[in-house]
N, C-alpha and C positions, 0 to 999 in steps of 0.2 A: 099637520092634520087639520082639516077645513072647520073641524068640531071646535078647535080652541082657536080659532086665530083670531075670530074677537077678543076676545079675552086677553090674550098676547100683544096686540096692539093697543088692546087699551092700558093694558101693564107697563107697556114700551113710555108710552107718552107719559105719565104717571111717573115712572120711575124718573125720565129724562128732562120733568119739569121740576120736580123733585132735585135732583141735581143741580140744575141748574139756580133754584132758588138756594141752594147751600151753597154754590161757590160764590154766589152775590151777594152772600152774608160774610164772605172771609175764609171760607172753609178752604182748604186749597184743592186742587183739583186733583193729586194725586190721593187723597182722601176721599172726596164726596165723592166719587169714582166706587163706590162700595155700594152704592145703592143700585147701580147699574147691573147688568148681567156679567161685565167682564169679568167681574172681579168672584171670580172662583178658584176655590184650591188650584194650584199650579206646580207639579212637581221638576224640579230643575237637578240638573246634573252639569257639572263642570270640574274641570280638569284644570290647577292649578302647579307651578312652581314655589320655593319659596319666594324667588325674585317676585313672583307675580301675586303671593298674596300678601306679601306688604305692601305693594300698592294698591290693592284691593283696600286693605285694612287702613290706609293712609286717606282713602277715597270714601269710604262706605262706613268707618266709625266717628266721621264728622256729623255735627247738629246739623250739618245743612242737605243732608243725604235724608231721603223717604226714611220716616219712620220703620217703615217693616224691613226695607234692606237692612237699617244702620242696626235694627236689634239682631238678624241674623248674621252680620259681620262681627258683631260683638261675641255674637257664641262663637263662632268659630276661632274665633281670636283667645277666646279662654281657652276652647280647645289646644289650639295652635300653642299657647302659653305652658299649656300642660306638657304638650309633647314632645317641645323643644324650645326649652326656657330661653335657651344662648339665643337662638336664633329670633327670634320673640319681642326678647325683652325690650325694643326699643319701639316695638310695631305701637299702630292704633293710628289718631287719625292726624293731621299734618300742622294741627295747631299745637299737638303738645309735643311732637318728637322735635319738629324745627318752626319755624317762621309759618305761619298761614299761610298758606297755596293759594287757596280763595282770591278774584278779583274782586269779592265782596264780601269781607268774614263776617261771620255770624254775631261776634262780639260778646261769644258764651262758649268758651272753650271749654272743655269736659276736662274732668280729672281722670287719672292716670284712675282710679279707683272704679270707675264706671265702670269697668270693661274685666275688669281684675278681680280675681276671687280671694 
């Protein structure tokens, strides 16, 4: 609408120097990324195994995974904990079940408690 589109460009630019002045402070860009338009509710749907959500869970309840994944891998993993303890109980993320995965670990390995109710 030709009514707003001032206004929308100038929000554009705003927002996007905005940004940019937070990821030059340290902010990481999957973060300061929230100030932008992308970052709106997103509803996701996916179809897992168990083979495939321990790797999920091996991948996404690491420190070095986006903050907003690794908290929704963590619920789910409560869940998953709940549901089928056997199957479970060894999940989570690849620094406490075995050896760091990581070509670069994080050197803050999460406890077994994190994720665990």
């Amino acid at each position: 609408d030709a009514r707003f589109a001032a206004e929308a460009e100038s929000s554009m630019r705003y927002m996007m120097k905005l940004y940019q002045r937070m990821t030059e402070a340290g902010i990481p860009c999957e973060d300061a990324r929230y100030v932008t338009p992308q970052a709106v509710p997103t509803t996701l749907y996916m179809t897992m195994n168990a083979r495939e959500l321990l790797h999920f869970f091996s991948l996404r309840c690491c420190n070095r995974a986006q903050w907003e994944i690794r908290e929704l891998a963590d619920r789910m993993l409560r869940l998953c904990m709940k549901a089928s303890p056997e199957i479970f109980k060894y999940a989570g993320p690849g620094c406490v079940t075995r050896k760091c995965p990581e070509k670069r670990p994080c050197g803050h390995p999460r406890e077994k408690g994190e994720w665990t109710e």
